[in-house]
matplotlib code that plots the C-alpha trace (Angstrom):
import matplotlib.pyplot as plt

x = [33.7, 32.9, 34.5, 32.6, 31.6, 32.7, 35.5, 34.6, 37.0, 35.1, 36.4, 35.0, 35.5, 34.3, 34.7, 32.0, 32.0, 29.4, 27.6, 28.4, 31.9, 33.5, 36.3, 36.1, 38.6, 36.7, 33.2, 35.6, 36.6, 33.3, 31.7, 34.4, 32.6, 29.4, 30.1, 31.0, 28.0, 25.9, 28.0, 30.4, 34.1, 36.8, 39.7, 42.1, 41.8, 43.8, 45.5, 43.6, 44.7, 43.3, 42.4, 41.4, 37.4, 35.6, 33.3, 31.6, 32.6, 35.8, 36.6, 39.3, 38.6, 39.8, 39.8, 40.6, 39.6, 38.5, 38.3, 35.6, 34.5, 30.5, 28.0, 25.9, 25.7, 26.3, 22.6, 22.3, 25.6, 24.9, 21.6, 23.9, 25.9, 23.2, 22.0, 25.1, 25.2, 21.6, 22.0, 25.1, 23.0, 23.8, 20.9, 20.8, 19.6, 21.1, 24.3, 26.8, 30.2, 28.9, 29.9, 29.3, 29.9, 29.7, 30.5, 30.8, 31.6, 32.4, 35.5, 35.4, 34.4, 35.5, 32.9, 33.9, 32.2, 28.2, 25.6, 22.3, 19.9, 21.4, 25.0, 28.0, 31.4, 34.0, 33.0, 33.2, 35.6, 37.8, 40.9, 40.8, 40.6, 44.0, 41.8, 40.2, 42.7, 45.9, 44.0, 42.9, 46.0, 47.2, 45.5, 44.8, 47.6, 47.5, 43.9, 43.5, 40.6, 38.3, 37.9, 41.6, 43.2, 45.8, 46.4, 45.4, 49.6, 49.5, 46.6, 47.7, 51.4, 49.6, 47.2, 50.3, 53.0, 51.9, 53.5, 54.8, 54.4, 57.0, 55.6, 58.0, 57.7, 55.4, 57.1, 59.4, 58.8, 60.4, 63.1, 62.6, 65.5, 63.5, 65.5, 63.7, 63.8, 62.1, 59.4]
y = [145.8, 144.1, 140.8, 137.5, 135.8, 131.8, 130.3, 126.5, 124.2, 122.6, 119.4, 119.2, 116.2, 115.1, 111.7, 112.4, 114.7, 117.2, 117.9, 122.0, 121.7, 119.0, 116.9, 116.6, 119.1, 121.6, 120.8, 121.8, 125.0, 125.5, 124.9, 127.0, 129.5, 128.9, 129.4, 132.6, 133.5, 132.5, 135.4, 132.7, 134.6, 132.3, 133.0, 130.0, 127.5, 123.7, 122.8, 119.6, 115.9, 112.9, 110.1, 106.1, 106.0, 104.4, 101.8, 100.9, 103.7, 102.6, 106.8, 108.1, 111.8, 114.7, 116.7, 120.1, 122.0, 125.6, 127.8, 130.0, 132.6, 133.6, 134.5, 131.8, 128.9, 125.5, 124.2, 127.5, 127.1, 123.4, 124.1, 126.5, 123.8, 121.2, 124.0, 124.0, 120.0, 119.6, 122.5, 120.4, 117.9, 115.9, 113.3, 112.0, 109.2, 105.6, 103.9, 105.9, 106.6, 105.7, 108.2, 111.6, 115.2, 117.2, 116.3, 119.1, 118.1, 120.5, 119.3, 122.1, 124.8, 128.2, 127.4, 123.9, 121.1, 120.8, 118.4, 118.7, 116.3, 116.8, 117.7, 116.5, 118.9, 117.6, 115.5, 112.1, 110.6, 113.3, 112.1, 108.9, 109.7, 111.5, 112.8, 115.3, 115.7, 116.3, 119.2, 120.9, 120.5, 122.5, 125.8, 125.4, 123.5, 125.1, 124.5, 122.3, 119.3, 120.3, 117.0, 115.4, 118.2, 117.5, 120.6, 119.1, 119.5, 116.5, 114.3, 114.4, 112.9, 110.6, 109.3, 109.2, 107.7, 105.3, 103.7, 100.8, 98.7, 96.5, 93.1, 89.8, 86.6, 84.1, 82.7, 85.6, 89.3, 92.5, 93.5, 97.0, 97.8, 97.0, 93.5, 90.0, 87.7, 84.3, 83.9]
z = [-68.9, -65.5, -64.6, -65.4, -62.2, -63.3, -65.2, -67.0, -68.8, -71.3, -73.5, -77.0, -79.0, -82.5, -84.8, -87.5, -90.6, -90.5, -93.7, -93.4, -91.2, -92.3, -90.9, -87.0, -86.5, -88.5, -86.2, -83.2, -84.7, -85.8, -82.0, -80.5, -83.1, -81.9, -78.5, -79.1, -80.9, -78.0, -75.6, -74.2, -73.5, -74.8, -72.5, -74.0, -76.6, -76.4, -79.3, -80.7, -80.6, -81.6, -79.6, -80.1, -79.4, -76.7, -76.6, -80.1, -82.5, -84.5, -85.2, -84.3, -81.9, -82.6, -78.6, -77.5, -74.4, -74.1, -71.0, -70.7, -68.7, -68.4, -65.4, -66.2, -63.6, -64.3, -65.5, -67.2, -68.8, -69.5, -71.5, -73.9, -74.8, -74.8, -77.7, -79.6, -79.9, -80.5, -83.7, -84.7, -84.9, -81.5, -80.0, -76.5, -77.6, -78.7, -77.5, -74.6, -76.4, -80.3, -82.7, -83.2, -84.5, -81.3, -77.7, -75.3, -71.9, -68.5, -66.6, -64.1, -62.8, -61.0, -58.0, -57.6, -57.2, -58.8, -57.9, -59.7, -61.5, -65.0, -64.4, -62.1, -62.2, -61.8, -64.5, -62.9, -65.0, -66.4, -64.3, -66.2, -69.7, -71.0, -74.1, -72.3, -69.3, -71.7, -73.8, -70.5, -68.6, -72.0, -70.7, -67.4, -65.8, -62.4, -61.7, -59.0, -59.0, -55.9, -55.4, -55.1, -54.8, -57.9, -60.0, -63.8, -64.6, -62.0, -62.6, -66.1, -64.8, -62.7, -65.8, -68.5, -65.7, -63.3, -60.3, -61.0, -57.2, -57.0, -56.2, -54.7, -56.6, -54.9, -51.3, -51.2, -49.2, -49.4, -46.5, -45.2, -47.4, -50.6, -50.7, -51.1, -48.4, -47.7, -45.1]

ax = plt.figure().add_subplot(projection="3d")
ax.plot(x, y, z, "-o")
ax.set_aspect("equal")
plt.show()
């Protein structure tokens, strides 16, 4: 068997029941299934979480993150799993981050970074959402961001623990020694 040219982590995420799945984490296990179908080689598989939503939808997410490995290039790859929402019965139309039963997103991928008219890997705002970030980190937490250069092991530290910058009360400064002074 020859080796697959590119490697994509891909999140998945789900807050509606879906009339043949099911539950949310049943439509996950169900994609992941479909992806498979359509000649995608699942190399690892996140276990799923659940998240608060975003924006409107008052559903809770369940999330994982799968890595795959396929010589299809990113708009090629894209349009398969454009198919798979579209057949679980995804639209691209309506309010951004409403509720629905499929949501397949590419993080990253093996070649990079991706600029095209429909796609954008990294995905642009992966480092800021733990929900997609903690399930990749799961399976992949060596791979480094192209674009920061932060494995996902650390952009997930940085997400979950953030610097706290220690700031002097108002008329006061900081020494060089960290002590407060007047000024």
């Amino acid at each position: 068997m020859s080796q697959l040219r590119h490697r994509y982590i891909v999140a998945l995420g789900s807050n509606v029941r879906h009339i043949r799945h099911g539950p949310p984490r049943k439509v996950l296990s169900a994609a992941i299934a479909a992806m498979q179908d359509n000649g995608l080689k699942l190399q690892a598989i996140a276990p799923t979480i659940e998240s608060a939503p975003l924006g409107p939808s008052r559903r809770r997410y369940a999330n994982t993150a799968v890595l795959i490995a396929t010589d299809l290039g990113p708009e090629a790859f894209l349009a398969v799993l454009q198919a798979i929402e579209t057949a679980f019965g995804r639209k691209r139309t309506g309010q951004p981050w409403s509720a629905r039963v499929l949501d397949l997103d590419i993080l990253l991928w093996s070649g990079g970074t991706w600029y095209g008219p429909h796609l954008t890997i990294p995905h642009p705002l992966f480092r800021q959402r733990a929900f997609a970030l903690a399930p990749a980190a799961t399976i992949a937490p060596a791979w480094r961001d192209p674009i920061s250069g932060y494995t996902l092991r650390q952009l997930l530290h940085r997400l979950t623990h953030p610097v706290t910058l220690l700031v002097p009360p108002r008329g006061r400064a900081l020494s060089s020694v960290g002590r407060a002074t007047d000024f």
